[in-house]
C-alpha positions as CSV (number, residue, x, y, z in Angstrom):
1,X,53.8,28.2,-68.8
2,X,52.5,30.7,-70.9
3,X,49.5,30.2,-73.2
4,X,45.7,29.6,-72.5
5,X,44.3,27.9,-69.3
6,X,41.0,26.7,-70.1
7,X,38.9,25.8,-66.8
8,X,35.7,23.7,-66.9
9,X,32.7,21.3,-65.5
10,X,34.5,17.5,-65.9
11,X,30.6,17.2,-67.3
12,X,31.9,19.0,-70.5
13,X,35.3,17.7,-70.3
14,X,34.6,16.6,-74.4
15,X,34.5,20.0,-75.5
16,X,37.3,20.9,-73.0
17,X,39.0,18.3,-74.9
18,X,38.6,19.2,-78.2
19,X,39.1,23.0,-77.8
20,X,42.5,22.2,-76.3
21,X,43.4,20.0,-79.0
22,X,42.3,22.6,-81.8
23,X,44.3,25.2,-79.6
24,X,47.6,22.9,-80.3
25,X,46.7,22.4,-83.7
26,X,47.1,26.8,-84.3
27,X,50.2,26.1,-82.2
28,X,48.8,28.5,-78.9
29,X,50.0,26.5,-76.2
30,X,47.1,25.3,-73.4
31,X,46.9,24.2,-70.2
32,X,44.5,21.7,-69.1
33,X,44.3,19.9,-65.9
34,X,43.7,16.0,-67.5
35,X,46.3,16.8,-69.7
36,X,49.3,18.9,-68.2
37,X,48.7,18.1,-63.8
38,X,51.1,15.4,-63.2
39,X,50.7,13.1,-60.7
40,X,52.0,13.0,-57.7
41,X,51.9,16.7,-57.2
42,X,49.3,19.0,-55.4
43,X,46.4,19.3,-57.8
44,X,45.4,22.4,-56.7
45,X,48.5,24.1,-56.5
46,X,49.6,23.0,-60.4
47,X,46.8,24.7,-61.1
48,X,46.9,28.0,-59.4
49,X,50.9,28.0,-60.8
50,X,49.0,27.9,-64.1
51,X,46.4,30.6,-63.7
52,X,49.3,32.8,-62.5
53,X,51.1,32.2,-65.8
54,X,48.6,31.8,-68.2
55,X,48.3,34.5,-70.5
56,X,44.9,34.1,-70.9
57,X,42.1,32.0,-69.1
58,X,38.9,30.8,-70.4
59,X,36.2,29.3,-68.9
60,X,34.1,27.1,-70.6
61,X,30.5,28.4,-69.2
62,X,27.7,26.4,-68.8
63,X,25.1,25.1,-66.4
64,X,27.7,22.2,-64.9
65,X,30.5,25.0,-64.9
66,X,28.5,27.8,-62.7
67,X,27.7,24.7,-60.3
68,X,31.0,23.4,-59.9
69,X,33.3,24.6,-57.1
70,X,36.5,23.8,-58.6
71,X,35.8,26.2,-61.5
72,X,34.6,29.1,-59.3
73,X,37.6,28.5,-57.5
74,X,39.3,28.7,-60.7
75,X,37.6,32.0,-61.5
76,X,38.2,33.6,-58.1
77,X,41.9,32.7,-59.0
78,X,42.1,34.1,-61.8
């Protein structure tokens, strides 16, 4: 996959949302976990295949994001 990973707080999974919906709508292709992680798989490890790929990663900062583990997990990945 090659395109944008976009990591973020579930709390502002709206926005999450509609930025990765307006990112397919200029035709840059996205990952996001509720949208691309199939099941079945290792969560974690869909993702980290991501963030190796991605040519670019952005985090959606804000006071749920910098609390969340998953997304300074993300970050450290990255």
């Amino acid at each position: 996959m090659a395109g944008v990973l976009i990591s973020y707080s579930r709390r502002d999974g709206a926005y999450a949302n509609l930025l990765f919906r307006a990112l397919k709508q200029l035709r840059v292709s996205g990952f996001l976990d509720e949208a691309d992680v199939t099941s079945g798989a290792g969560w974690n490890e869909q993702v980290k295949d991501a963030i190796r790929n991605a040519d670019a990663f952005v985090v959606l900062l804000s006071e749920n994001s910098v609390q969340s583990n998953f997304v300074m997990a993300e970050v450290g990945a990255a």
